[in-house]
C-alpha positions in Angstrom: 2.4 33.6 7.0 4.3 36.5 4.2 3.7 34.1 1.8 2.2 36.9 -1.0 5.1 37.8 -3.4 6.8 34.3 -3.2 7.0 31.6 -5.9 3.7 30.0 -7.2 4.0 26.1 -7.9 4.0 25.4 -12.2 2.8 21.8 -11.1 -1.0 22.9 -10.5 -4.5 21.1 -12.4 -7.5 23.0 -11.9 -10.1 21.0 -12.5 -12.9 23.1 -10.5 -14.5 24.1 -13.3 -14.7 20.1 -15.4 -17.1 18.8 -13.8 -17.2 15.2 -12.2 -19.9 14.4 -10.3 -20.9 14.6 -6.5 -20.1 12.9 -3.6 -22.7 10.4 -3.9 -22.2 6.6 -2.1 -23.3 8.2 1.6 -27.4 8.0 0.9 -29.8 5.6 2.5 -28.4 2.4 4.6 -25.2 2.2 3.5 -22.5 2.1 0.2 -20.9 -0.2 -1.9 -17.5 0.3 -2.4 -15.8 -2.2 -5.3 -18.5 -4.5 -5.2 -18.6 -4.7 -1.0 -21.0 -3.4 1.2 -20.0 -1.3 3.9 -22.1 0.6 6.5 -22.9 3.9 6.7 -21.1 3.8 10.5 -18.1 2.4 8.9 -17.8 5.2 6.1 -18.2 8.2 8.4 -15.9 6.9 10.9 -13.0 5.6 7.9 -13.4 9.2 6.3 -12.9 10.6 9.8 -10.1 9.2 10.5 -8.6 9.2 6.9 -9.9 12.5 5.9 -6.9 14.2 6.6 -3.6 13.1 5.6 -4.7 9.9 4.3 -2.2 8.1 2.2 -5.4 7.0 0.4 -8.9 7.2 1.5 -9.9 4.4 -1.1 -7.2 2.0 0.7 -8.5 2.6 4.5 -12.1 1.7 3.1 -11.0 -1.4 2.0 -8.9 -2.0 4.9 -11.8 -1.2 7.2 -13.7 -3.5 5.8 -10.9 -6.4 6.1 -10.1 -6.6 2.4 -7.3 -4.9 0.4 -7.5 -1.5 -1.6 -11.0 -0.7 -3.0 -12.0 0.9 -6.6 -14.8 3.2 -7.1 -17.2 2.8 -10.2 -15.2 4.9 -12.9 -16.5 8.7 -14.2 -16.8 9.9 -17.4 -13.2 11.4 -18.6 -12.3 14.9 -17.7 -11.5 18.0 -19.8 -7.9 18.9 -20.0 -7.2 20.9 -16.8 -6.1 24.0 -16.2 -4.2 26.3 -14.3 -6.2 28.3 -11.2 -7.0 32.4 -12.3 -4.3 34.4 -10.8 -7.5 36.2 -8.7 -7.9 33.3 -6.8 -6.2 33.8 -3.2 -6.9 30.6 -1.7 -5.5 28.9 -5.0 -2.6 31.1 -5.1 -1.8 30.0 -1.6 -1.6 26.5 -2.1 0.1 26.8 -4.9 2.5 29.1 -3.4 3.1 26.4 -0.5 3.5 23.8 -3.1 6.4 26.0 -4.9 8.1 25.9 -1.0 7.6 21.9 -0.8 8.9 22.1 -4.3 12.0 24.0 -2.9 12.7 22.2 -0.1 12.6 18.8 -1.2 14.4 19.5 -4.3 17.0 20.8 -2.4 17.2 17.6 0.7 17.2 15.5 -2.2 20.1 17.0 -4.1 21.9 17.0 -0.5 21.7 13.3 -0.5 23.0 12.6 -4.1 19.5 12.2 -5.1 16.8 13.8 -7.8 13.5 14.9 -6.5 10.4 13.7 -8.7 7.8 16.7 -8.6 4.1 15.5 -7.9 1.3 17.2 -9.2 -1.7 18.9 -6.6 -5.2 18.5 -8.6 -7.3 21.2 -7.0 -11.3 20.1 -7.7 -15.1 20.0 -6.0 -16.8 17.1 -5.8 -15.2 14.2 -7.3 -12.5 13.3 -9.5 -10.5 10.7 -11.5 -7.5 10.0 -10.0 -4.9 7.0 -10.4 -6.2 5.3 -7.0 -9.9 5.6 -8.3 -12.5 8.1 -8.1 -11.7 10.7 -5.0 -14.4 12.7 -3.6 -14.2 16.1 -1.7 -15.6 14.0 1.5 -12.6 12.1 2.0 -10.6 14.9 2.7 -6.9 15.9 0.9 -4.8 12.8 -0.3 -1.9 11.8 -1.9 -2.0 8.8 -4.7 1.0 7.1 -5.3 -0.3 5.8 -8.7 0.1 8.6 -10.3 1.7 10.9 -8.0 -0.8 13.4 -7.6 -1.6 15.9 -4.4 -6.0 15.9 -4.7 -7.6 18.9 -2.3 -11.3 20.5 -2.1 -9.9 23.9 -1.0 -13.5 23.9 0.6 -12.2 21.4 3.3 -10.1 24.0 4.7 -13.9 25.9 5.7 -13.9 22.0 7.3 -10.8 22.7 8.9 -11.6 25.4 10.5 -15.2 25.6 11.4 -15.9 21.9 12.5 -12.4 20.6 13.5 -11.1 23.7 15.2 -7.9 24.0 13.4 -7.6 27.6 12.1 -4.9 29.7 10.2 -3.1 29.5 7.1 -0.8 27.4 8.5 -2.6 25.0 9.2 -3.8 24.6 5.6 -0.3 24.7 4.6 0.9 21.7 7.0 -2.1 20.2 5.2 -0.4 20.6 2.1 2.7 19.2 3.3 2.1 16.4 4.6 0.5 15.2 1.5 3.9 15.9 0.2 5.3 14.1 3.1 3.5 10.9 1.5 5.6 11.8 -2.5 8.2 11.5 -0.5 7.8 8.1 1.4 7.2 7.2 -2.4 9.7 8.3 -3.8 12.3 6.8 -0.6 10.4 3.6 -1.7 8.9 3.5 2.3 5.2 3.5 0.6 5.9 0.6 -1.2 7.6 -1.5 1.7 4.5 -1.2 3.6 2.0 -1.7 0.7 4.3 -5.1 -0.3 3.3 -6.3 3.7 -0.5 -5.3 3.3 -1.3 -9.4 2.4 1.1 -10.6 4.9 0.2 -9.3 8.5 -3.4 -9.0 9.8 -5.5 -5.7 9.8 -4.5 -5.0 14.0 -0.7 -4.8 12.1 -1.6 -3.3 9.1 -2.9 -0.1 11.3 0.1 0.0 13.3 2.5 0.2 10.1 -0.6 2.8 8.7 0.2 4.3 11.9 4.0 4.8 11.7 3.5 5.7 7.7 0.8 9.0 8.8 3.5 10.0 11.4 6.3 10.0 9.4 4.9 12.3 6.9 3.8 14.8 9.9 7.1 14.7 10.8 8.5 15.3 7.2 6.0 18.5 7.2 7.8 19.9 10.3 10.7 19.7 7.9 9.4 21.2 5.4 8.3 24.0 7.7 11.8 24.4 9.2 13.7 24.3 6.3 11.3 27.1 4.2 11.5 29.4 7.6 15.2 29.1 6.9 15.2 29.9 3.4 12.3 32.6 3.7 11.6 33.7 7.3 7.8 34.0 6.5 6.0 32.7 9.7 4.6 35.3 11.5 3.8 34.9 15.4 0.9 32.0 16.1 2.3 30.2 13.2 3.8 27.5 15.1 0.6 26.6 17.1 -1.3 26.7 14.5 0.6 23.7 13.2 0.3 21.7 16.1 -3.3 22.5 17.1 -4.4 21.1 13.6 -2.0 18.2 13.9 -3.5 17.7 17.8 -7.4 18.2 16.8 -7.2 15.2 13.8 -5.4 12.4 16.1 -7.7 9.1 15.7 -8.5 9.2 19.5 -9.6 12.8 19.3 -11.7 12.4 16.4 -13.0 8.7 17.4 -14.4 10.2 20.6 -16.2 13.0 18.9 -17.6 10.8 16.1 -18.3 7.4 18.7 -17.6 8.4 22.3 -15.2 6.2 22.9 -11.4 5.2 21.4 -10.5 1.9 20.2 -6.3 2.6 19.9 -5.9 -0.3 18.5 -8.1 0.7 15.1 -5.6 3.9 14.7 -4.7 4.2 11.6 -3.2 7.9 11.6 -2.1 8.2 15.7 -3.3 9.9 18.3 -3.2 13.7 19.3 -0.2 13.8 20.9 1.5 11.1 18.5 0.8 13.5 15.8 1.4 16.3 17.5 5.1 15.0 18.8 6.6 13.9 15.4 5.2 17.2 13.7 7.9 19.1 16.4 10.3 16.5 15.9 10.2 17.6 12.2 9.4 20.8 12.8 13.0 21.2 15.7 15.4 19.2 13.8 15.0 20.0 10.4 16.7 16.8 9.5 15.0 14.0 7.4 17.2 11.3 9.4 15.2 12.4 12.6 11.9 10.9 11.2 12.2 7.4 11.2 9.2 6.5 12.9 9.3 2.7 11.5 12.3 2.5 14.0 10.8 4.3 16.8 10.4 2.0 20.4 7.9 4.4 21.6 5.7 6.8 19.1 
């Protein structure tokens, strides 16, 4: 991607350098999680499947383990934070993909007679405070609705690339936007239709609307990613695939049958491969926020 030069995002916390603990929870036999125990097995495979793109780690925990969202114990409050130093590339990246989401959004928002709400992305190591309780660097990037706030270990994109396969800068940027993809389900009011039905159906349902939640917001990345080609023409050849190889390596079947040999569909919570892979494109060709309405959709 050309993306040196362009716009950097004003709506950046570093808080790299305040501290906040480890990962911690993952030791010995197990975790408790909000005063339930869950198994070690259970953990790995929930931050598997909801390490990237999860709406909310904390919430597939607690679904996982047949209850409702979880807390984690609470840290010690964090210094102010700031903004990344401008010699930081991978920082300056993000932050220049935020600007784009920033752009784009603002812009299909205005189209439809409507304001766009700016999140925040909270760059940190470890573990943090957020508004859905304490996120840690293991459960991947996520978007909390409390407080709408983009969290991301830029060391998961080492993660990314060296254990999930999914190279390139653009893959890290459809990273980025997808967690947009969830501000804006938030912000269309979508998030809170399906978190208003969470004590209503059973968990088998809950997935499948969990399901047609993840893939909306891949497909609301590949309209991010056609409308900022438009506007700035800055994917370079390769682009493309990379996209849609990271969206193909993190479906739940591929990553189920790396971390448990086998696939269980109906324990998705994100989709499968070629589920995520098809509504990334359908985003991605159409360019058209009307074209992702996956809650709809008689086949996904």
């Amino acid at each position: 991607m050309k993306w040196e030069g362009n716009r950097q995002s004003d709506n950046v916390e570093d808080r790299r350098g305040t501290g906040g603990g480890g990962f911690g929870g993952l030791g010995g036999g197990g975790m408790r999680v909000g005063g339930r125990g869950i198994g070690l097995g259970t953990v790995v495979i929930a931050l598997l499947a909801g390490w990237i793109f999860g709406i909310n780690p904390l919430t597939i925990l607690g679904m996982a383990d047949g209850g409702g969202p979880v807390a984690m114990a609470p840290q010690p409050q964090q210094a102010p934070a700031q903004r990344p130093p401008a010699s930081d590339e991978a920082a300056a990246f993000v932050s220049t993909i935020f600007a784009s989401t920033e752009d784009v959004w603002t812009e299909q928002f205005r189209a439809g007679g409507a304001v766009y709400r700016k999140p925040t992305l909270v760059l940190f190591r470890g573990a943090t405070r957020t508004g859905c309780g304490v996120g840690q660097s293991a459960m991947g990037p996520f978007y909390c609705p409390a407080d709408e706030k983009v969290y991301l270990d830029l060391d998961f994109f080492d993660t990314l690339r060296r254990r999930l396969g999914a190279p390139g800068d653009f893959a890290q940027a459809y990273v980025v936007a997808h967690e947009v993809g969830h501000h804006v389900q938030k912000l269309l009011g979508i998030t809170d239709k399906v978190d208003a039905m969470r004590a209503r159906v059973g968990e088998a349902q809950m997935n499948a609307l969990s399901v047609r939640l993840e893939l909306q917001a891949d497909c609301l990345a590949g309209v991010w990613a056609n409308q900022s080609q438009k506007a700035k023409a800055w994917l370079d050849s390769g682009d493309i695939e990379e996209g849609l190889n990271a969206a193909s390596k993190i479906g739940d079947d591929t990553l189920q049958r790396q971390t448990q040999g086998t696939v269980v569909p109906e324990s998705f919570t994100h989709g499968s491969s070629a589920q995520r892979t098809r509504w990334f494109r359908q985003g991605l060709d159409s360019g058209h926020m009307d074209q992702c309405n996956t809650f709809e959709a008689r086949q996904l």
